[in-house]
N, C-alpha and C positions, 0 to 999 in steps of 0.2 A: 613520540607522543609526550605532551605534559603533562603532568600528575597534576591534579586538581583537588582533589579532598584525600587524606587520608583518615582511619578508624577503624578499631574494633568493633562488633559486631558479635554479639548472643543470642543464640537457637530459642524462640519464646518454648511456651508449652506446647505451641502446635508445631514445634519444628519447623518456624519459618522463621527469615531475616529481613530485618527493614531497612531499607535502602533510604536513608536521609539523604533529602534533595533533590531526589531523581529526576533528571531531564525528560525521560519517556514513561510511557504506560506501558508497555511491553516488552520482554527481553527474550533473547532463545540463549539458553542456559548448554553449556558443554561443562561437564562435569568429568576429573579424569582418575585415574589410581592413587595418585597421589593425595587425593585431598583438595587440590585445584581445582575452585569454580569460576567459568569463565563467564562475562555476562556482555551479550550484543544487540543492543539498541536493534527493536524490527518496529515499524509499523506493518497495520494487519494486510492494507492496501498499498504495492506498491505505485507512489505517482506514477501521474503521465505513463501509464502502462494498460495497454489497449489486450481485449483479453481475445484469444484464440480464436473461440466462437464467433467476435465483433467483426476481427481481419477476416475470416471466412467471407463473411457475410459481404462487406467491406469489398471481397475481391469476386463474387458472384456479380454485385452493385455494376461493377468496373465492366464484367465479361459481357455483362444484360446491355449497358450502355454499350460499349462497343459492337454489338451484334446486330443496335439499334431497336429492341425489348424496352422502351420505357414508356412511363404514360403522359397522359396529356399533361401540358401545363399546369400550374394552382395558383391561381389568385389569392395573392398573399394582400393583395392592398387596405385589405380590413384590417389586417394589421399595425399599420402604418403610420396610423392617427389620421389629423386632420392636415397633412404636409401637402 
């Protein structure tokens, strides 16, 4: 890893620190006995990650179609424009 900014940093009144320049809105903090704080870049959502419930769903979709369970056709053509 390359080091990119270094500094000192003071506890305000409310006992927080301010991260000058911060690349993210989010961090997950590992704090240890020493005194080391460790700080890891999260977002809330990770991308392109399809959630449990979805792939369920997703894999009933698959069993339905295979079994030959689906329904009729839908006229999307409204959609289309004038093509």
């Amino acid at each position: 890893m390359i080091q990119v900014k270094e500094y000192d940093a003071k506890l305000d009144v409310k006992r927080r620190v301010t991260l000058r320049g911060a690349s993210f809105d989010h961090y997950h903090v590992r704090e240890y006995d020493d005194g080391r704080i460790e700080l890891e870049p999260r977002q809330l959502v990770t991308p392109f990650e399809v959630s449990r419930l979805s792939l369920s769903i997703m894999d009933q979709s698959i069993e339905n179609y295979e079994k030959g369970q689906v329904s009729d056709p839908i006229d999307l053509r409204a959609f289309h424009g004038n093509e």
